[in-house]
N, C-alpha and C positions, 0 to 999 in steps of 0.2 A: 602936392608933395613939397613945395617949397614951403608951403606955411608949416607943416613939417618937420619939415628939414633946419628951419629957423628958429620955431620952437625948442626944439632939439641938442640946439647949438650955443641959444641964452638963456634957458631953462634948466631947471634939475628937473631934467624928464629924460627918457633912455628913448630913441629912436628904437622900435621891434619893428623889423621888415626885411627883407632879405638882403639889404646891405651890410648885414653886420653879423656876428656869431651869435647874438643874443636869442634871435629866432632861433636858430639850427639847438639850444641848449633847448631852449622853453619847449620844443617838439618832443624833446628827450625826456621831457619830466615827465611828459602824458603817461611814459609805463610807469617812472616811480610812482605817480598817484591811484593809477590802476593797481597796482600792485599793494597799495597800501590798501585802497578801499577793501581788498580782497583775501586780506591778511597774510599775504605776501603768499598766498597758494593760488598761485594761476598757471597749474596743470593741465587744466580741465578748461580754459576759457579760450575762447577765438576773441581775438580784437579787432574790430571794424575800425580800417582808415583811410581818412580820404586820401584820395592820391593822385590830382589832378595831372601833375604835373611831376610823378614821384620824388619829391623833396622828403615830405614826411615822415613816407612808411621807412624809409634806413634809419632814422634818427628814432624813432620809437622804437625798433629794434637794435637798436644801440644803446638805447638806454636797460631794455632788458637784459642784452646780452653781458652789461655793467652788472647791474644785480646777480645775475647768473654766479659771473668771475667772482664776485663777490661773497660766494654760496649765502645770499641773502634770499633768494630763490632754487628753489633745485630744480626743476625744469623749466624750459619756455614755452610759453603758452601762441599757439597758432596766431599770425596774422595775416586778416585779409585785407589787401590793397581793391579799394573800390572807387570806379568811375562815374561821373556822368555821362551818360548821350553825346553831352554839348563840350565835353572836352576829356575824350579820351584818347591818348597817344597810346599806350604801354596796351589797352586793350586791341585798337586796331593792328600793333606791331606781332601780339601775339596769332593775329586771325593768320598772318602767312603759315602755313604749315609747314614749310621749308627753313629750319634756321638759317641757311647761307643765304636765303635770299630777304628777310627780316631788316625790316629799316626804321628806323624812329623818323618820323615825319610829323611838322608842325603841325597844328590843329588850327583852324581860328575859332577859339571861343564865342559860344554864343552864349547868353541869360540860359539859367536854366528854371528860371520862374518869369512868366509874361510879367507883362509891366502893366499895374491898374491903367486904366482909363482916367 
């Protein structure tokens, strides 16, 4: 991260990482581009997004919900937030079937692909 972070800093390069807004925008753009591949009719589409860590999935629907306000889209199209196994918080929080008793609790990440030999 330092080498990075130094690059970063004496370069004309943009640090993208979650230090800074530039992620949180570039997540937003995934609908304009869906949206454009689709010719700005996504009615009818579900979007698969990963969601480790739910950062993503608000900012891809913020960005459609952008288009929306915009009537550059007339409706929004479903999204589903998808986990792994190896690092699901938002899917183990929803297994409580009690809202009041519902807790976000850290995960430790594990590989979700073994490592060759």
């Amino acid at each position: 991260m330092k080498i990075v972070e130094y690059l970063a800093e004496n370069y004309p390069v943009a640090l993208m990482n979650s230090k800074n807004a530039w992620r949180l925008l570039g997540q937003e753009s995934y609908s304009y581009e869906i949206a454009q591949v689709f010719d700005y009719d996504v009615t009818d589409l579900v979007v698969v997004v990963p969601s480790a860590m739910r950062a993503t999935l608000p900012r891809v629907m913020q960005g459609f919900l952008k288009l929306h306000d915009l009537q550059i889209i007339t409706r929004l199209p479903m999204i589903l937030g998808v986990q792994s196994e190896h690092a699901n918080p938002v899917f183990r929080y929803y297994l409580q079937e009690d809202p009041a008793k519902r807790r976000y609790l850290p995960v430790t990440v594990r590989p979700s692909v073994p490592k060759l030999p």
